[in-house]
C-alpha positions in Angstrom: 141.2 151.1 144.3 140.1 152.3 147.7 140.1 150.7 151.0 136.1 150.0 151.8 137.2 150.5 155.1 137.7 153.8 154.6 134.1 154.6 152.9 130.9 155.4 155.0 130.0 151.7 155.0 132.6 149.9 154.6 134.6 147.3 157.1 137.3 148.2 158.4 140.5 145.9 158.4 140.8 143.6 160.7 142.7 144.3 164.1 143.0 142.4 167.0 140.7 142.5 170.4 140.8 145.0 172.5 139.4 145.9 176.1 136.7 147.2 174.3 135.9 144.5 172.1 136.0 142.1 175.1 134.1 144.5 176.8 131.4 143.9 174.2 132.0 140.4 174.1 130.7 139.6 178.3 127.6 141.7 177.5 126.3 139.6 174.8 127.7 136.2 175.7 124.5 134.7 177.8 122.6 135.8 173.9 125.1 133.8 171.8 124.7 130.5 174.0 120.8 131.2 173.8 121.0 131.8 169.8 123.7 128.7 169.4 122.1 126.5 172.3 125.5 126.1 174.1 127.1 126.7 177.4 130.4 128.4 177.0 133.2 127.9 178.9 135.9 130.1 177.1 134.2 133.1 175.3 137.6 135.0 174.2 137.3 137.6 171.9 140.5 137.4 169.5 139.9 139.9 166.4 137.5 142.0 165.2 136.2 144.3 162.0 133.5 147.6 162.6 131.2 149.4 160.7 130.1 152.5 160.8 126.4 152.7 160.1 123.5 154.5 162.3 125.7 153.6 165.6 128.7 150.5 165.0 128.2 147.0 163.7 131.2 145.1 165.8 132.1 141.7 164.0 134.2 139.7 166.2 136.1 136.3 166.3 135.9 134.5 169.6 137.4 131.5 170.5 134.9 128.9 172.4 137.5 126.6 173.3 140.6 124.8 172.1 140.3 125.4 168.2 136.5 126.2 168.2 136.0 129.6 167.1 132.6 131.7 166.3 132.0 135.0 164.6 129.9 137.5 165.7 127.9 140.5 164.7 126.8 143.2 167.7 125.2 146.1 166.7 125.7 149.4 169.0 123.3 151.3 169.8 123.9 155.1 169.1 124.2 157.1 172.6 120.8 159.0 172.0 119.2 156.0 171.2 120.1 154.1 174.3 123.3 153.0 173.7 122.7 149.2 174.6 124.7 146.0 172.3 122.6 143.8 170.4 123.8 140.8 169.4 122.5 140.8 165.6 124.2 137.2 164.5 126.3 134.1 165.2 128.3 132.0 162.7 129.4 128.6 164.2 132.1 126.2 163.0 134.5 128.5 162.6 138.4 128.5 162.7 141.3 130.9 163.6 142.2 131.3 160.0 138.4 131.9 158.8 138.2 135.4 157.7 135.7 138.2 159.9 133.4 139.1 156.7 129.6 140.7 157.1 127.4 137.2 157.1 124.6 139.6 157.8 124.3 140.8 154.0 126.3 138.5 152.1 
């Protein structure tokens, strides 16, 4: 059976943050306390899942504090198209064993 991570399309495993994901993480922050109606203290991004599509869909744990956790979907932008993030989602309530899935289409 093959990996959908490794189809046009598909989510790759899931790895652990990286510069770049917390990178991605302080640009959209001040959007995810506006969509969630919070001020965060700790916005830590721990793991992370991509997707290639027309430029990257980024869905990231982050840890809000002590055991609260929240997932994340960031779209970017492809270069010629301005190359900005766009937060696209937030899923609250979650844990650090909760699973990074695509709560966008599912």
């Amino acid at each position: 059976m093959a990996n959908k991570g490794n189809i046009p399309g598909g989510l790759t495993e899931t790895r652990m943050a990286d510069d770049e994901t917390k990178k991605i993480c302080n640009k959209v922050v001040q959007d995810a306390q506006v969509k969630t109606a919070r001020n965060y203290v700790n916005f830590e991004a721990i793991a992370y899942r991509s997707q290639v599509v027309a430029g990257i869909n980024y869905f990231i744990k982050v840890n809000v504090g002590g055991s609260d956790y929240i997932h994340l979907v960031v779209f970017e932008q492809l270069p010629c198209h301005g190359g900005e993030y766009i937060l696209q989602g937030v899923q609250q309530g979650k844990t650090l064993d909760d699973p990074i899935e695509d709560f966008l289409t599912n």
